[in-house]
Every structure is written in structure tokens, then in C-alpha cells.
ZADO-1210 file (C-alpha; in nm, 4 decimals, padded with zeros to 6 digits):
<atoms>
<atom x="00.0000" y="00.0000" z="00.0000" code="UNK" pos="1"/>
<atom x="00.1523" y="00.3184" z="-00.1104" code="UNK" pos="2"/>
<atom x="00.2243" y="00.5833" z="00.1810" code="UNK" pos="3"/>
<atom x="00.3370" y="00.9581" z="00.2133" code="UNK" pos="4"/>
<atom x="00.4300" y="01.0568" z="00.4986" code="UNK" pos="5"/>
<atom x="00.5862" y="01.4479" z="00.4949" code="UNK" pos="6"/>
<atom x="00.7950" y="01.6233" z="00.7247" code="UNK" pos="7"/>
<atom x="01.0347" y="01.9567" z="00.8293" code="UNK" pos="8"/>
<atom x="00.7179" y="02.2340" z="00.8085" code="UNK" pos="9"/>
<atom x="00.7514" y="02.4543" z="01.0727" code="UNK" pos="10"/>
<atom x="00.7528" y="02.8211" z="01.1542" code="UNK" pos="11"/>
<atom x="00.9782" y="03.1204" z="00.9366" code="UNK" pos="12"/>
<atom x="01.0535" y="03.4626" z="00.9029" code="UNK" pos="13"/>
<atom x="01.0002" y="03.6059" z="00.5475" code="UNK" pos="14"/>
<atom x="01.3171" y="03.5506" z="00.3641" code="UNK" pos="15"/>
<atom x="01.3801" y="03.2544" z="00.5441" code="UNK" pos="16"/>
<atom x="01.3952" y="02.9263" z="00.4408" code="UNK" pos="17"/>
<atom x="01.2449" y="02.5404" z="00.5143" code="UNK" pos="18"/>
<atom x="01.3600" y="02.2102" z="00.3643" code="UNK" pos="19"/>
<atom x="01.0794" y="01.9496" z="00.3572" code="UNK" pos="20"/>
<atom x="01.1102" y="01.5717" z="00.3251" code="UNK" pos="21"/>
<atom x="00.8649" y="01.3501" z="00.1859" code="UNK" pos="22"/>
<atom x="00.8988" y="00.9675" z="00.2679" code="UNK" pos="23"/>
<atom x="00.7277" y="00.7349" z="00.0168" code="UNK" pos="24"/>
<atom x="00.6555" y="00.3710" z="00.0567" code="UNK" pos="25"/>
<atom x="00.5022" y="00.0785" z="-00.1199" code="UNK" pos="26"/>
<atom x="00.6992" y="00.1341" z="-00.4489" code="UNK" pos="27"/>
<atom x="00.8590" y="00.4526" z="-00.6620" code="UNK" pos="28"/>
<atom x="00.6991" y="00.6027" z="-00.9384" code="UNK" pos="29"/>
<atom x="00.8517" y="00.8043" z="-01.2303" code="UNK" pos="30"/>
<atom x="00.6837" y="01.1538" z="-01.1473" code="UNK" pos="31"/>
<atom x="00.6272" y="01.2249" z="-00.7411" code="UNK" pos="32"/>
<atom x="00.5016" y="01.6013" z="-00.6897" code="UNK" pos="33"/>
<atom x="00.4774" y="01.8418" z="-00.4446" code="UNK" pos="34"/>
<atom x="00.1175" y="02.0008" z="-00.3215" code="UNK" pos="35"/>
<atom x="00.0139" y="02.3119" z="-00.1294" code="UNK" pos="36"/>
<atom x="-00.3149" y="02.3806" z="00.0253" code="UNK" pos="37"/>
<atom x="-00.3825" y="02.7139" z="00.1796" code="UNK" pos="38"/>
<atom x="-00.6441" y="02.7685" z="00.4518" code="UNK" pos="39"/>
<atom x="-00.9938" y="02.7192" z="00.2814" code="UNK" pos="40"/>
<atom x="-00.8002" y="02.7030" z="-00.0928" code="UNK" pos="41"/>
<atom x="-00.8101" y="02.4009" z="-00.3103" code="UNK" pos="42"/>
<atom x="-00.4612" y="02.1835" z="-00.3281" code="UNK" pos="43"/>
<atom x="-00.2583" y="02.3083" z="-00.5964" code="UNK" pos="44"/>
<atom x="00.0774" y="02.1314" z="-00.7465" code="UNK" pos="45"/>
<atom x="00.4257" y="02.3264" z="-00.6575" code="UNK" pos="46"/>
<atom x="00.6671" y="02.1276" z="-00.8107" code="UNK" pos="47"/>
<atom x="00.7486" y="01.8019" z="-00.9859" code="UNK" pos="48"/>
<atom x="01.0101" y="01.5808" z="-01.0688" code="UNK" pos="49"/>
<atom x="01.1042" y="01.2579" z="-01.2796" code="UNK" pos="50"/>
<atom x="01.2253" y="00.9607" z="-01.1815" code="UNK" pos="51"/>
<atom x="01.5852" y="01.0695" z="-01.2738" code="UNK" pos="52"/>
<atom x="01.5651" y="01.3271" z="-01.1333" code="UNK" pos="53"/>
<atom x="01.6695" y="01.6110" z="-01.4817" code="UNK" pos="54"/>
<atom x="01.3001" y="01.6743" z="-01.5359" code="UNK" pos="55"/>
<atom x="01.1510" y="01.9581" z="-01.3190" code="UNK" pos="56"/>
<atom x="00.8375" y="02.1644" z="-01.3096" code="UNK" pos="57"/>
<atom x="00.7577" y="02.4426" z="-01.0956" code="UNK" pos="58"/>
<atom x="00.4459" y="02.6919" z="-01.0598" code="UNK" pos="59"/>
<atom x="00.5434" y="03.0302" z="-01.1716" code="UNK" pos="60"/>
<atom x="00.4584" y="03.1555" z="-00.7823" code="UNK" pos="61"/>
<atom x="00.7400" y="02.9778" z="-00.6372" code="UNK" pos="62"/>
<atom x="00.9944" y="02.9520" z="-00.9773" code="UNK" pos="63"/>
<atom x="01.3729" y="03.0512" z="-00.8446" code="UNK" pos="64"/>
<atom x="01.2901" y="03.0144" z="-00.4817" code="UNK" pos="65"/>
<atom x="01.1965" y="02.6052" z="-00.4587" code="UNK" pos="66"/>
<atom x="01.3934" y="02.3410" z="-00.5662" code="UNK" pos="67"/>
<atom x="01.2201" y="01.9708" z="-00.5662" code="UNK" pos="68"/>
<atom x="01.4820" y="01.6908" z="-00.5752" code="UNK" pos="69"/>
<atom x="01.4753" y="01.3276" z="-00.4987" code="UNK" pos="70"/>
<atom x="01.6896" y="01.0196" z="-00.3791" code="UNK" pos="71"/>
<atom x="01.5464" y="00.7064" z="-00.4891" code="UNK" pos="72"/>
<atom x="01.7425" y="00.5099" z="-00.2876" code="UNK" pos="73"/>
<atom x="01.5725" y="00.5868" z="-00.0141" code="UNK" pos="74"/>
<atom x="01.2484" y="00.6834" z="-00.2040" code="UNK" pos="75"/>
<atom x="01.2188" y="01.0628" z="-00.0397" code="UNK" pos="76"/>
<atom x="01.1364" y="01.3276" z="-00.2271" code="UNK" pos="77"/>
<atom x="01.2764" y="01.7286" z="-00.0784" code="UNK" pos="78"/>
<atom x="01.1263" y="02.0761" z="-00.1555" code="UNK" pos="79"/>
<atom x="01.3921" y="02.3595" z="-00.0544" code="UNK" pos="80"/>
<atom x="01.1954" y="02.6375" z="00.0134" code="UNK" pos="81"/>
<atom x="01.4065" y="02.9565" z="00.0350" code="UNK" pos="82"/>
<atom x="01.2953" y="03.3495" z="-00.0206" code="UNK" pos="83"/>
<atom x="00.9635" y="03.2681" z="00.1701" code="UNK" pos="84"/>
<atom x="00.6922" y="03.4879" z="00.1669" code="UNK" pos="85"/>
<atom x="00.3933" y="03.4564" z="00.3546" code="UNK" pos="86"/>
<atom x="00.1856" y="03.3795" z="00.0739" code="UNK" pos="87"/>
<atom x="00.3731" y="03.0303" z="00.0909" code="UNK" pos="88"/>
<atom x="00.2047" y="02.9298" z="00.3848" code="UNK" pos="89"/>
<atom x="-00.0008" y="02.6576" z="00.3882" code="UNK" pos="90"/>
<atom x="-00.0016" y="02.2435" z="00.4106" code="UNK" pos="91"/>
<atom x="00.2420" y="02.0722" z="00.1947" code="UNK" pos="92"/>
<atom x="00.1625" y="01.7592" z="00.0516" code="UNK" pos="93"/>
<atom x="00.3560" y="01.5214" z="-00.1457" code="UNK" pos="94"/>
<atom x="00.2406" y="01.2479" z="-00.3786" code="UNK" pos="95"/>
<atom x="00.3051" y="01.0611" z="-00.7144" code="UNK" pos="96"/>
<atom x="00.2261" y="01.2803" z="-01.0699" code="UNK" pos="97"/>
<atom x="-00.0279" y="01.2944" z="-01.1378" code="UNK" pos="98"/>
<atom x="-00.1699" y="01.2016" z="-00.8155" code="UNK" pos="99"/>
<atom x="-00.3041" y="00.9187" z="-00.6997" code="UNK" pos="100"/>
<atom x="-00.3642" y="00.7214" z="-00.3722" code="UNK" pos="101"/>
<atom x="-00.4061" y="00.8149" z="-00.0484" code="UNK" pos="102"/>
<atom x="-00.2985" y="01.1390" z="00.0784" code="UNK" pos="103"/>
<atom x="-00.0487" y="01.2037" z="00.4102" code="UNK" pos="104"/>
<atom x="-00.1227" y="01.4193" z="00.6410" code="UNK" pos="105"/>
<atom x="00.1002" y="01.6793" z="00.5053" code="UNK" pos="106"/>
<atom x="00.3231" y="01.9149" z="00.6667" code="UNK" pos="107"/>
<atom x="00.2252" y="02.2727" z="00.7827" code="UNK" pos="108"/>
<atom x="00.4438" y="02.5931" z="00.6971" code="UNK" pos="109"/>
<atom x="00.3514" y="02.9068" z="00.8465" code="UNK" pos="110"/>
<atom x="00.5399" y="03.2194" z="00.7405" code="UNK" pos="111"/>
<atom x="00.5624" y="03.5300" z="00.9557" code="UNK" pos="112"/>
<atom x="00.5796" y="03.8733" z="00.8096" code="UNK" pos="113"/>
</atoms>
């Protein structure tokens, strides 16, 4: 059964910066993706990534700022958040593109002004 479970959300100071980890088991998959949902706003994809890892895709809010990488070794897939701004708050979600299966429980980033 394929998991996500996501971690390293926290609180930051605009400007600042997060690194989150996402933990996937029950198999890889070529494209895994980061989500965002902001309070009472619809999940939205951030960034993707192919299996190899050369193949990346990022919405245009967060283009420069995020990086998404992956080590399938271990099947975990990071989002480096730096530059933050407090319109990146929200719960971060990770899962396979597009996605399917069961959500995690995400990890919440709060960014202070």
C-alpha cells in the first residue's frame, strides 16, 4: 500500500527558508510532486520531478525560490523552500504525478511577516 508521509514544516521569518522531506513507501513512481493547500483554498501542485531526477516543473509563484529533488534510494522526495513569503504558507503535501492514492497528512508551513 503506497504511503506519504511528509515532514520539516515549521515556523519562518520572510526571507527565510524550510527544507521538507517527503517519505514514500510501497513502491517509486517516475513523477512524485509536491502540493500546497492554503487555509480554505483548493490543493494546488508546486513542483514536480522525474524519476531521474533532470526533469523539473515548478508553478510560476514559487519559480527561483523552490527546488524539488529526490533520492530514490531511499524513495524521499525534498522541496527547498528559500525566499519565503507569507503567501507560501499553507499544508504541503507530497504524492506521485499525477496524483493518486491516499494522501499524508502533510506538513504545515507558516510564514511570519
Amino acid at each position: 500500500q503506497v504511503q506519504h508521509v511528509e515532514s520539516g514544516g515549521g515556523l519562518v521569518q520572510t526571507g527565510g527558508s524550510l527544507r521538507l522531506t517527503c517519505a514514500r513507501s510501497g513502491g517509486a513512481t517516475y513523477f512524485m510532486g509536491w502540493f500546497r493547500q492554503p487555509p480554505g483554498n483548493e490543493r494546488s501542485l508546486v513542483a514536480n520531478i522525474n524519476y531521474m531526477g533532470d526533469v523539473t516543473h515548478y508553478t510560476s509563484a514559487v519559480k527561483g525560490r523552490f527546488t524539488i529533488s529526490r533520492d530514490n534510494a531511499k524513495n524521499y522526495v525534498y522541496l527547498q523552500m528559500n525566499s519565503m513569503k507569507p503567501g507560501d504558507a499553507a499544508g504541503y503535501y507530497c504524492s506521485s504525478y499525477p496524483p493518486g492514492g491516499p494522501w499524508g497528512k502533510g506538513t504545515q508551513v507558516t510564514v511570519s511577516s
